[in-house]
C-alpha positions, 0 to 999 in steps of 0.5 A: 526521517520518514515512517510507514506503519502499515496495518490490517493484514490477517487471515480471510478465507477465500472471497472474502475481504481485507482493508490495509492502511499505511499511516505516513508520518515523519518531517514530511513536506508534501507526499507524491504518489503513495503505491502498495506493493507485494512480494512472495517468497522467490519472487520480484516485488510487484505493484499492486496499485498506485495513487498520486496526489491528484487521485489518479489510480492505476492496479496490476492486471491480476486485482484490477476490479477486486482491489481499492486504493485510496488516501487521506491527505489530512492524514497521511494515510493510504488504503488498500480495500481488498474484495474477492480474495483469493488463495494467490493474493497470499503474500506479504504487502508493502506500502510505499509514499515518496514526496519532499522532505520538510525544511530541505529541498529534498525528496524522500522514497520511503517503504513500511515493513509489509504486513501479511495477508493469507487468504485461505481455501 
């Protein structure tokens, strides 16, 4: 079993900024790429950005610039800094890791429970 606790999310007024972790825990042997993903209501989940375990980043056109990610491999943790917030960044944001399961050639493709961000006028 693997476990994504996302934490963070709140309330921010428009321009200012937010820090989403996702601590990864769980019988893990390596963990590839961990990624943030949001979803609003009616719509398709969409990547908001990604990390592989070299570092190597990429970000959705609308926070490129705006928005951070980063990880801590000794923790197993991932952030997302979030600056210049607007009103449409407003939705719930998901964290995601997949890597190998501990003891067993296996990988594993995990996901939290979302934390919300609102982002007010």
């Amino acid at each position: 079993q693997v476990q994504l606790v996302e934490s963070g999310g709140g309330l921010v007024q428009a321009g200012g900024s937010l820090r989403l972790s996702c601590a990864v825990s769980g019988n893990i042997f390596s963990i590839n790429a961990m990624a943030w993903y949001r979803q609003a209501p009616g719509k398709e989940r969409e990547l908001v950005a990604r990390i592989t375990s070299g570092g190597s980043t990429n970000y959705a056109d609308s926070v490129e610039g705006r928005f951070t990610i980063s990880r801590d491999n000794a923790k197993n943790t991932v952030y997302l800094q979030m600056n210049s917030l607007k009103p449409e960044d407003t939705t719930v944001y998901y964290c995601n890791a997949n890597g190998y399961y501990s003891g067993i050639y296996s990988l594993f493709d995990s996901w939290g429970r979302g934390t919300q961000v609102t982002v007010s006028s």
